[in-house]
N, C-alpha and C positions, 0 to 999 in steps of 0.2 A: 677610591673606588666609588663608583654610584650604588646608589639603593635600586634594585629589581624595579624597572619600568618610571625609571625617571625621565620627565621630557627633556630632552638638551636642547629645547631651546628655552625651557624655563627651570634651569637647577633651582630648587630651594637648599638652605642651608642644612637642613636635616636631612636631603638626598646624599648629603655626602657621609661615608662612611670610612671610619681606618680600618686599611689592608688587613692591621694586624689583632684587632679584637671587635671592629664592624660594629662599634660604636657610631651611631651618628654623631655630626660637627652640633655643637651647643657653642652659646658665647662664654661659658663657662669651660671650654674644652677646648683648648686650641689648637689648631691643627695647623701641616705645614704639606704641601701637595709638590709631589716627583713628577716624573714624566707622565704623560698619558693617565692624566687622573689620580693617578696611584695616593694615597695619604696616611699621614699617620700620625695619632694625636701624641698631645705632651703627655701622656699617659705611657703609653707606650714608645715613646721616644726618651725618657727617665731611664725606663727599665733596661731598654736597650744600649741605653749609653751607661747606664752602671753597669750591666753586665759585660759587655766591649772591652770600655776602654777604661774602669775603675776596677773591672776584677779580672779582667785577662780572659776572658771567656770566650770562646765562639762556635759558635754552632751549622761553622761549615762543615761537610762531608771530605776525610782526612784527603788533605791532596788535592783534591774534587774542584773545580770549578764554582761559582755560586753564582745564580742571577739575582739579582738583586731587583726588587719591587720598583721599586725607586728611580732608577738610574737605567734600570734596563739591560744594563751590561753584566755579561761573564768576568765575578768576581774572584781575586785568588785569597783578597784581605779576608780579617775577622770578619763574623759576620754574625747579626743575632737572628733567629727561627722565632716566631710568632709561637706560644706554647699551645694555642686554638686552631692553629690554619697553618698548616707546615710550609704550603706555598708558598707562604710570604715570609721573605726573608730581607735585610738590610746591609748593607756592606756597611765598615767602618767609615769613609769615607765619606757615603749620603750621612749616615748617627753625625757625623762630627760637624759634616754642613749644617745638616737641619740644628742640630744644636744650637749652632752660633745663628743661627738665622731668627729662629725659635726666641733666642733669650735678647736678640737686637727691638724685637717689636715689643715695645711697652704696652700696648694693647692686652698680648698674652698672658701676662705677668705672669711667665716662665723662666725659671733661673737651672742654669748651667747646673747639674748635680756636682759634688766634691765627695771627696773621698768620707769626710762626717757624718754626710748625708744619707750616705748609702751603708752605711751598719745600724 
């Protein structure tokens, strides 16, 4: 997402903001961007991969469809909810892409969470 009255034709790197806790992008903070702007840092991209796919968790609506931030598609997989902004939610699918995406760029220096990690 953008920050409130950013120019698009000159984003700065602080205009951008993750969907899921509206953190601005720092080079400290690395972020990985879905369709139409959408983003979400390794911050919340950890959590949401531990909670997924390290602890079986999802916090779709039973049955329910979910759109997902990310992808933009009605989702039927797991799915994690932002605990700030209920809007924003991620399907397993974008967690697992961005993950691998996330831990390929050495820039980030983001590593894939493990099951160790996350107790």
């Amino acid at each position: 997402m953008r920050r409130e009255g950013t120019n698009s034709q000159s984003v700065e790197m602080t205009d951008v903001l993750c969907d899921y806790c509206h953190t601005a992008w720092t080079l400290d903070r690395p972020m990985i961007e879905g369709h139409q702007g959408a983003c979400i840092c390794g911050s919340c991209l950890r959590i949401a991969y531990c909670s997924v796919k390290l602890s079986a968790q999802n916090d779709a609506a039973a049955g329910e469809p979910s759109k997902c931030v990310m992808c933009l598609e009605e989702r039927t997989d797991a799915c994690f909810r932002s605990p700030a902004f209920s809007d924003a939610l991620i399907c397993e699918r974008c967690i697992v892409m961005a993950a691998k995406a996330l831990a390929r760029d050495p820039e980030s220096n983001w590593t894939l969470p493990t099951d160790e990690a996350s107790t």
